[in-house]
Each structure stands twice: as structure tokens, then as C-alpha cells.
N, C-alpha and C positions, 0 to 999 in steps of 0.2 A: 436381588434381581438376577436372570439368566445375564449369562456373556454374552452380548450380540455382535460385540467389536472383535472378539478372537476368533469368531466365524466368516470368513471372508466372502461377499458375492462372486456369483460367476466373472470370471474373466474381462468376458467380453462387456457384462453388465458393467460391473466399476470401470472400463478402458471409456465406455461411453458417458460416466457420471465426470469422469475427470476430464475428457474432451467438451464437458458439458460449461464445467466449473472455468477452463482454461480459456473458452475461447469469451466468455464473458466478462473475465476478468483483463484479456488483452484488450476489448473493444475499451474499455471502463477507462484502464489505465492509458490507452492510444487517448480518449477523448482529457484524458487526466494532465500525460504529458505534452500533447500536442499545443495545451494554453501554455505550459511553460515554456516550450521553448518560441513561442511564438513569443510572449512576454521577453524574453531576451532579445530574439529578433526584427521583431514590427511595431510591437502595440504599443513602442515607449512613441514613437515617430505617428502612428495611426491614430491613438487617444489621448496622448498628453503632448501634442506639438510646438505648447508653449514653454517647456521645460528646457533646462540644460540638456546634454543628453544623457549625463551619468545619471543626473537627477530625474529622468524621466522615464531612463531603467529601473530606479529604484521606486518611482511611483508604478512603473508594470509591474514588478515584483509586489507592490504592496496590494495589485489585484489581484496576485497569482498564491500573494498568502491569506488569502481572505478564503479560498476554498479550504484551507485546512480548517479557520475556523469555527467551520461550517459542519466539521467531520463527526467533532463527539457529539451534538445532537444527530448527526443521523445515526450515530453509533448507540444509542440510547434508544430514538424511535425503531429502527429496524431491529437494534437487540430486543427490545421487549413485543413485538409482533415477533420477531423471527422464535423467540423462544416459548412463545404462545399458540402462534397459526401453524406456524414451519419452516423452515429454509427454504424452499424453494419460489411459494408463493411471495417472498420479498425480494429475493433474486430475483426476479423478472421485474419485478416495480423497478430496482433500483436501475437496472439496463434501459430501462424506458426513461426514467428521469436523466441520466447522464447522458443518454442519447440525444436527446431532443434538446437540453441545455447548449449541449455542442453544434448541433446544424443550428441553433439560433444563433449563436455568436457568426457563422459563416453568412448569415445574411442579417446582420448587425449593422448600420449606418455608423459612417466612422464620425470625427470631433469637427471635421471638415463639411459635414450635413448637418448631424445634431446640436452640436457646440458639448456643453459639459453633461447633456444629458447621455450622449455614448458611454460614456466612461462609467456612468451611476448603473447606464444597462448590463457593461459589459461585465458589471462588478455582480449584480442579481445574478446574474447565467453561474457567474464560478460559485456564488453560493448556492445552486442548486448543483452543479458538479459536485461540490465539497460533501454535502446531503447525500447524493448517492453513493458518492465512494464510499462515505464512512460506513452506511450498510452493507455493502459492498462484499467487501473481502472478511469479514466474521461468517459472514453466511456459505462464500465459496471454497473457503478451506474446509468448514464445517462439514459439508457435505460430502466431500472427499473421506475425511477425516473418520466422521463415522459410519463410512458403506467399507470403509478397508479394516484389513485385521492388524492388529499390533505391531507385529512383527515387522511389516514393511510401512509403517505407516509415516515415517518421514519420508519416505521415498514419494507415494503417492498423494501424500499431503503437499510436497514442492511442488509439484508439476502445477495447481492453481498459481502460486507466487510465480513464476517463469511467465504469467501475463504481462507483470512487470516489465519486464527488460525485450519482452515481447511485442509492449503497446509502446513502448519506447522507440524500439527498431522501426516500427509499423511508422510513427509519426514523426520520428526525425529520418526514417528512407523517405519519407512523404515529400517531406520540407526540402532535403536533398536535391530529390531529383526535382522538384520545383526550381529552387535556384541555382538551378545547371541549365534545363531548357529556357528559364525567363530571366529576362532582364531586372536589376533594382526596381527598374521605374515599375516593367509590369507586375512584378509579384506584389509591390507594395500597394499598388492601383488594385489589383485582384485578383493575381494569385492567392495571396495566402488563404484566403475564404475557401477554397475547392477540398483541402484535408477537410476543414469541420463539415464542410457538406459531404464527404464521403463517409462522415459520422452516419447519414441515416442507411446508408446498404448495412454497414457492419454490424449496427443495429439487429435488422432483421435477419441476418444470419445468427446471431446468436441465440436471438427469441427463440428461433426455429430449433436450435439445439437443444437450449435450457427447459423447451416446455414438455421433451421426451424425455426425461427422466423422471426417476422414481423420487420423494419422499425419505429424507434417512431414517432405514428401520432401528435405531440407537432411538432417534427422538418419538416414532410413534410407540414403542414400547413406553416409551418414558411417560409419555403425554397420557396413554391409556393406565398405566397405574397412577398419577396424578390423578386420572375420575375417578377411578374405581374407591382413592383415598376420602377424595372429596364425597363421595356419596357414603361412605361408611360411618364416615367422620363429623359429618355436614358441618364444616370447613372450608373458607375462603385460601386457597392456595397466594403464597406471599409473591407480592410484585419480585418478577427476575430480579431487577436494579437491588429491592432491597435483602434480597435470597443472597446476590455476589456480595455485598457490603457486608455482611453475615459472617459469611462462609469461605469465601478468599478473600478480603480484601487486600490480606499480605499476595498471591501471586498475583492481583492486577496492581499492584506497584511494583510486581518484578516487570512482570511485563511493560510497564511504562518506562524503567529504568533500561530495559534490554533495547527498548527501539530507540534512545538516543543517537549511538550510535550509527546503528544500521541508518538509522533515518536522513540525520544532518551529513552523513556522509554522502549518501547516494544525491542527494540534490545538491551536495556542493562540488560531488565530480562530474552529471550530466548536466545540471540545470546553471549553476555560476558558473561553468567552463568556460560555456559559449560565449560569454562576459569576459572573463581575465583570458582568455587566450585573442580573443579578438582586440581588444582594446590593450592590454599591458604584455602581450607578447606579439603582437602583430602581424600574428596568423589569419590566415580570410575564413570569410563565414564557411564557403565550401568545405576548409578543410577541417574546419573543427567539426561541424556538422557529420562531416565522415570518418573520423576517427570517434564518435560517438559510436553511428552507426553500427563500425564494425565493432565494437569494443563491449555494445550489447546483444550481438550475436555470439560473442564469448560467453558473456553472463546468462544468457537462456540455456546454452550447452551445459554449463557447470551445476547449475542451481540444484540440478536429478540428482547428480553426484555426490554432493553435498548434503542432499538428505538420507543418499542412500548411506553415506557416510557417518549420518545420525543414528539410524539402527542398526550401526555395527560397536560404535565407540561412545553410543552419546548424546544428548541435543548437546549438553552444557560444554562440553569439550568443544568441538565443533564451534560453535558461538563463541566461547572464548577466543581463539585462536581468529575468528572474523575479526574481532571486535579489537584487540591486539595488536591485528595486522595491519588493519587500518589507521590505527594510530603512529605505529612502523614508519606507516609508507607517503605519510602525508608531505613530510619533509622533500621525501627523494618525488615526489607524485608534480610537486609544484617546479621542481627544477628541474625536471624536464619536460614539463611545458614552457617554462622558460625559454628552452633552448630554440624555439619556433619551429623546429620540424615536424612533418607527417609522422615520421616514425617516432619520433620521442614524445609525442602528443599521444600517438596508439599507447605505447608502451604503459603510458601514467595511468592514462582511462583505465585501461583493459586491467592490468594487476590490482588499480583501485576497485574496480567491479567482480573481479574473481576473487577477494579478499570481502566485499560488502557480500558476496553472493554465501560466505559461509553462517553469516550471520542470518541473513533470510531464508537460506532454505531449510533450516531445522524450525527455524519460527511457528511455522503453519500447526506442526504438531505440537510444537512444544507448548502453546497459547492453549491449543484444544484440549492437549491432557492435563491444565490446569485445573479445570472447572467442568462441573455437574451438569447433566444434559441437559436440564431444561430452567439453568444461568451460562449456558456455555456459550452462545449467541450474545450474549450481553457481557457478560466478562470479558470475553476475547476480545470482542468490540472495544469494548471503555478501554480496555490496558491497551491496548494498541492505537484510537484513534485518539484519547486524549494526549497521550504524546506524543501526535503528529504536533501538535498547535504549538506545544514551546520547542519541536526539532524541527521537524521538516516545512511547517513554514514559514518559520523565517530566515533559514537556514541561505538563501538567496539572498534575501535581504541582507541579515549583518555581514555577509561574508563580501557584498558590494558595499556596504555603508562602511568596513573596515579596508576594505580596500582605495575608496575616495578620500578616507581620514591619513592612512598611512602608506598609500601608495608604495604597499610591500605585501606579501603573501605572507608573512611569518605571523600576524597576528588571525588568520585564517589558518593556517595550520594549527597553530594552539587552540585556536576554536575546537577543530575536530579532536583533537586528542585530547582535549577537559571532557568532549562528549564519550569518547571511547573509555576513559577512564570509570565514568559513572556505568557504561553497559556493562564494563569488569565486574564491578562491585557490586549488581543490582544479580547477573548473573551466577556470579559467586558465591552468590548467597541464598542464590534458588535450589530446590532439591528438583534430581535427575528424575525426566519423567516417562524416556524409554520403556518401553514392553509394558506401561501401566494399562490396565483397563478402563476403557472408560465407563463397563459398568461400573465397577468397582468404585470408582468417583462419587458415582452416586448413590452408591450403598452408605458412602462416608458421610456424604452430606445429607443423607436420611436419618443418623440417627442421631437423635435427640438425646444430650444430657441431663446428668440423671436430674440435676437440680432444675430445669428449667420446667417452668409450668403446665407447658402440653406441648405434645406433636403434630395440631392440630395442622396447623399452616405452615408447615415442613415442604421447601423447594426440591423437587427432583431435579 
């Protein structure tokens, strides 16, 4: 196969596919993280009234981790359309499903009008958030990934990930400046409903971005030698799912091993914060809220740097040194939250998130130079959303259910550094995939050994 990844698009073309990919992926994640921290904030008090309140945190978190469970099926449905129809045609599906899950939860009847039927509603909405994101982010790095040339392709691959720490700022400035103009009484009466219903504008701006771009020309090469096989051949091309099982199975368990870390860490510094600093360091909502806030205005800035920093030295180096760091810092991260000030509260977040941001901003590329164009929607998927489900959601959860048990952060910090230690090992053992071609991928996973019985159903 020609090289179409070391030919880069016009300029201005990829500046729009990435403006495309980014601003979808912030709306996704704003609709993503805005249930979390609402689950820390309101929903224990708005859906489960009859609870303790620790206990009724940790019943919102167990709503808030039911969207992960939700993820490796969509990571599977949207992988195998995405690697069948295209990337882009499931990007727009998935903006449409997490859009419209989110303004439903903002006109949601709470536990005070429905009784326990709220709670059962509120719980379908985040599995259908969970659904989308999982297709979500394979398909938007993707697109990035293969309209840019090698050489800068972690650069231009992070800028999707920066939706992250993007729909974060987006939905904790929201929440914010909500409970600064309004009272307990009124944000919890209805405030909190006007972020998810600002869900449906954001929505439509994104559509409006996402439906102007092009196609990536990696996969329609790909897809059109795929027929031309199949009519030669007349041959059934192999399901993606079972082409990645095949053919990587070893990098989609690096990949599963690499997002341990990144994953249980990031929602044990932005999403359990707002928890242990409010309740066990006896800081007010406003100020942890804001020390979020700015703390992921760092993490957007870094994230570029941090890839660009991958096509100089590396993904693996890079990650390592996240993954590492994070472990480092967990100890010093909780003792100055401890201390209850604005500043020593910024201080944790922010080094905690410019330390998670090393680990995620080589990701994007590093996922996509695993796998063959047309398993690379699926692959990327499965290795990264199946290991949301045992990191990142529950990662809220145990880190509150360890903290009601041993009302101490030590057994929360060990948490994240057993997690950091598996990303070492899983990355340490991954080979460097800098400057790779992504044709080249799938010249590899084209050709068939010599003992196996035909080439007939050979995955591109």
C-alpha cells in the first residue's frame, strides 16, 4: 500500500479536521463530566434523599459509574461501523446520542416527584452517555490521527484529547459560576438543570463543525482495497473485532494496562476531590470547584506540549514519566489538600493534572499507531474503553468507599500508585511507535503466514 500518512493535508484542511474532532470531543466530555460532578454535588441530595449522605454519594457515584459500563459496548458497536462505514459518519451519531441524553437528565423529574422511578431514569440517560463516549473518542483521535503526517502526529493527535480537560473547565466553570450567583436552596431547586440544557446549543455547534469535514483518506484507501480484495478473491472480509483479536491482541492489553493509570487518576483528582476536600478537609464547594476549574486550564495548555514532546523523544518515554509521576505525587497531592487552602488545593490539582496530561497526550497517537486501518476504530476502542470499566469507573467510588472505611487518604493514594505501577509495566513493555507508518501497519497485518490456509479474509 502507497503511504498516505507521511503525506500530510493542507494546512488549513487538517487545522479544520482537528477544530472538528476537538470541539466534539469537549461538548462529549462537558456532557461526560458535568454528571460527575453534579453526582458529587446535587444528585446524592436530588435522587437518593433517603440515604446517609456519604452513603448517598456513593449511591451518585454508582450512577455516575454505570456510564463506564456502558462504554466497551459502544466501543465495539461504533468500532465495527466506524471501521466498516467510516469515522465520521459515527462521530456525528455519537454527538447526537450524548447530546440529547444530557438535556434529558436537565428536564428529569427528581426522587421528590417520581419516587425511585428518577433514579432508575436518571441511571438509562448515563447509559446512553456511557454508549456514546465509548464511540466517541476512537473515532476522534482517529481522524486526526490519519489526515496528519508522522512526524507531528502526536502533536496533532492531542489536540482531540485537550476536549478532555476542556469539557471539564466548560462544566465545572458552569457549575461555578452557578454557585456563586445562586443560593443552596436555588441551584438545588433548578439551578443545576440549565448546564445539561445548555447541552443542546453545544450540540449543534459541533454538528455544524463535524458535518464539514472530509472522510480520512488512510481509511478510504484502505476500505477501497478491501473491495477490490474482496471482488478478486470473492471473500468475506473478517469482522474488525475478530481481525484485532487476530492481530493485536497483545497492544489492546497494552493499551488496557496504559490507561490504568491515566484513568483512576484523573477522576480521583477532579471527580473524588470535590468529595474529600469538601467533607474531610473543610473546604467550601466554591473553592474546590475553582481550583478545579483553574487547574484544568493548565491541563488544556500542556496536553499540545506533551505530544509535541512525543515526536521528539517518544510516546513511551513520555507516558512513562506521566505514569511515574503520578504515582510520585499522590502522597504530597493529598497533603496539601489537607492543608484547606485555595492555594495548596490549586497547587495538588494542577501538578496532579500536568503529570496525568503526560500520560494522555501521547495516547491519542500512540493507540492509533497500534493497529491496521480498517481494526484501528476497534482496537483503539476496546484497549481503551474496556479499561475505563475496572479504572475510571469506579475510581470514585472505591476511593469514597475507602475513605468512609478508613477515614484517611493513605489507602487512596496506594490505590493510585498500584494503578500507576501496572501502566509502568504494561507500557514498558510496549514497543515505541513514533514515526511508524500507518500504512505500513497494514501492509503487516496483510500478510498472511506461510502455513495458514488462505488470505482469503485478510483484515486491512
Amino acid at each position: 500500500m502507497a503511504s498516505v500518512s507521511t503525506t500530510p493535508p493542507p494546512p488549513a484542511n487538517l487545522k479544520r479536521i482537528v477544530a472538528a474532532s476537538l470541539i466534539g470531543t469537549t461538548v462529549e466530555w462537558y456532557d461526560f463530566f458535568l454528571y460527575g460532578s453534579a453526582a458529587a454535588l446535587v444528585f446524592n441530595k436530588l435522587f437518593f434523599p433517603d440515604s446517609d449522605p456519604l452513603v448517598g454519594t456513593l449511591l451518585s457515584f454508582l450512577t455516575y459509574a454505570v456510564g463506564f459500563a456502558a462504554r466497551p459496548l459502544g466501543a465495539l458497536v461504533f468500532g465495527h461501523y466506524g471501521d466498516r462505514l467510516g469515522r465520521k459518519k459515527l462521530l456525528v451519531l455519537s454527538l447526537l446520542l450524548m447530546g440529547g441524553a444530557t438535556f434529558a437528565i436537565g428536564l428529569l423529574p427528581t426522587h421528590a416527584t417520581l419516587g425511585t422511578a428518577a433514579p432508575v431514569l436518571l441511571t438509562l440517560l448515563r447509559l446512553v452517555q456511557g454508549f456514546a463516549l465509548g464511540g466517541e473518542w476512537g473515532g476522534a483521535v482517529l481522524l486526526v490521527s490519519e489526515h496528519g503526517d508522522a512526524r507531528r502526529r502526536g502533536f496533532w493527535a492531542s489536540w482531540p484529547q485537550t476536549g478532555a480537560p476542556a469539557g471539564q473547565l466548560l462544566a465545572t466553570g458552569v457549575l461555578s459560576l452557578l454557585t456563586a450567583v445562586l443560593s443552596d436552596s436555588a441551584f438545588g431547586s433548578w439551578g443545576w438543570r440549565i448546564p445539561f440544557l445548555l447541552s443542546g446549543v453545544l450540540v449543534i455547534v459541533g454538528l455544524w463543525i463535524r458535518l464539514s469535514v472530509d472522510e480520512s483518506p488512510v481509511f478510504r484507501q484502505a476500505l477501497a482495497q478491501a473491495e477490490a480484495r474482496k471482488a478478486t478473491q470473492a471473500a468475506a472480509e473478517k469482522l474488525p473485532l475478530v481481525a484485532v483479536l487476530r492481530h493485536h491482541w497483545r497492544d489492546v492489553l497494552v493499551a488496557m494496562g496504559a490507561r490504568m493509570a491515566e484513568n483512576i487518576s484523573y477522576y480521583v483528582i477532579t471527580a473524588f476531590i470535590l468529595v474529600y476536600a469538601t467533607t474531610s478537609a473543610g473546604v467550601s464547594k466554591q473553592t474546590a470547584l475553582n481550583a478545579v476549574l483553574v487547574a484544568s486550564a493548565v491541563h488544556f495548555a500542556v496536553i499540545p506540549a506533551w505530544g509535541a514532546l512525543s515526536d521528539r523523544i517518544g510516546r513511551r518515554p513520555v507516558y512513562l514519566l506521566g505514569a511515574v509521576g503520578v504515582g510520585l505525587w499522590m502522597f504530597p497531592f493529598f497533603a496539601l489538600v489537607d492543608r484547606g487552602g485555595f492555594g495548596s488545593l490549586l497547587l495538588a490539582v494542577t501538578v496532579g493534572l500536568v503529570l496525568h496530561g503526560a500520560m494522555y497526550a501521547p495516547q491519542a497517537a500512540f493507540f492509533s499507531e497500534m493497529f491496521a486501518t480498517r481494526m484501528r476504530y476497534s482496537g483503539a476502542s476496546i484497549g481503551a474503553q474496556f479499561a475505563s470499566v475496572a479504572a475510571g469507573a469506579p475510581a470514585p467510588l472505591i476511593a469514597t468507599a475507602l475513605l468512609a472505611d478508613y477515614d484517611s487518604s493513605t489507602p487512596i493514594a496506594l490505590y493510585v500508585i498500584a494503578a500507576a505501577l501496572l501502566t509502568v509495566v504494561a507500557v514498558g513493555a510496549a514497543r515505541e511507535t513514533r514515526h511508524r507508518d500507518l500504512a505500513e501497519i497494514d501492509a503487516s497485518a496483510d500478510a498472511e503466514p506461510a502455513t495458514a490456509p488462505s488470505a482469503d479474509a485478510r483484515a486491512v
